[in-house]
C-alpha positions in Angstrom: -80.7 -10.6 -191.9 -80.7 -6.9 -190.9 -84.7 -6.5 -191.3 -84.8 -9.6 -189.0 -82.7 -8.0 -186.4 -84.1 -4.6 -186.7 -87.9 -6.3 -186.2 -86.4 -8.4 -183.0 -84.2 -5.5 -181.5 -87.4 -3.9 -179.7 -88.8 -7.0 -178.2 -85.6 -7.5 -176.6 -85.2 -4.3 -175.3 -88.6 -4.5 -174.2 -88.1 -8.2 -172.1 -84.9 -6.2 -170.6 -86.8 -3.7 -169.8 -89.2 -6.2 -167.7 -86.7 -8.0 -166.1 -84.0 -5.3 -165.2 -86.0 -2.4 -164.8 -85.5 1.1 -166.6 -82.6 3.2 -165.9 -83.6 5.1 -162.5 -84.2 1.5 -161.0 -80.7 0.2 -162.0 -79.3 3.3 -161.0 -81.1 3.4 -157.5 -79.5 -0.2 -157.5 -76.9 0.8 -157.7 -76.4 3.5 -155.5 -78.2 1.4 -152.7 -75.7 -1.2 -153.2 -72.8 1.2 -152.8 -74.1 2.5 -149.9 -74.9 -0.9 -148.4 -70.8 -1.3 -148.7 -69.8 1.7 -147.5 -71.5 0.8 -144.3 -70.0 -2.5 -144.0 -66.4 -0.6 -144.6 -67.4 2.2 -141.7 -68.3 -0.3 -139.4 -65.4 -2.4 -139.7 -62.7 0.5 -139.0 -64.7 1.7 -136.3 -64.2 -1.7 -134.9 -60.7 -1.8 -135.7 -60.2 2.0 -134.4 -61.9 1.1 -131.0 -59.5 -2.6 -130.7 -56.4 -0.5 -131.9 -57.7 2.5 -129.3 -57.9 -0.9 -126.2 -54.2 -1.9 -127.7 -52.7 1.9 -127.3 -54.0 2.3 -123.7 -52.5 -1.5 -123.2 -49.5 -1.0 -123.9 -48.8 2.6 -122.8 -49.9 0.8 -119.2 -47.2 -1.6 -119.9 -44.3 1.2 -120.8 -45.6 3.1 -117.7 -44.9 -0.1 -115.4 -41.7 -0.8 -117.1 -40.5 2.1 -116.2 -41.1 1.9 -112.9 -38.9 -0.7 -112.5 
């Protein structure tokens, strides 16, 4: 039992190795993918900075003509 899993141990690291790549390409996966969310997450608050930016001049207008009156 242990000879056959020591004979079929390299031939499935090595069909890993095909299909998933070594180390640096999981790793440059990875970091790509990581990076590809940290964008999305930037460009979302900035969205929600510039809309809550829009709401703050709103409703300062709005206390400005308020008291006015």
């Amino acid at each position: 039992m242990v000879d056959k899993m020591l004979m079929t141990y390299p031939k499935k690291k090595e069909e890993e190795f095909v299909t998933e790549g070594g180390i640096r390409e999981r790793m440059t996966a990875a970091r790509l993918g990581y990076r590809t969310n940290q964008r999305g997450t930037i460009e979302k608050l900035t969205r929600e900075i510039t809309a809550l930016r829009q709401e703050n001049v709103a409703l300062k207008n709005k206390i400005a003509e308020l008291e006015r009156l």
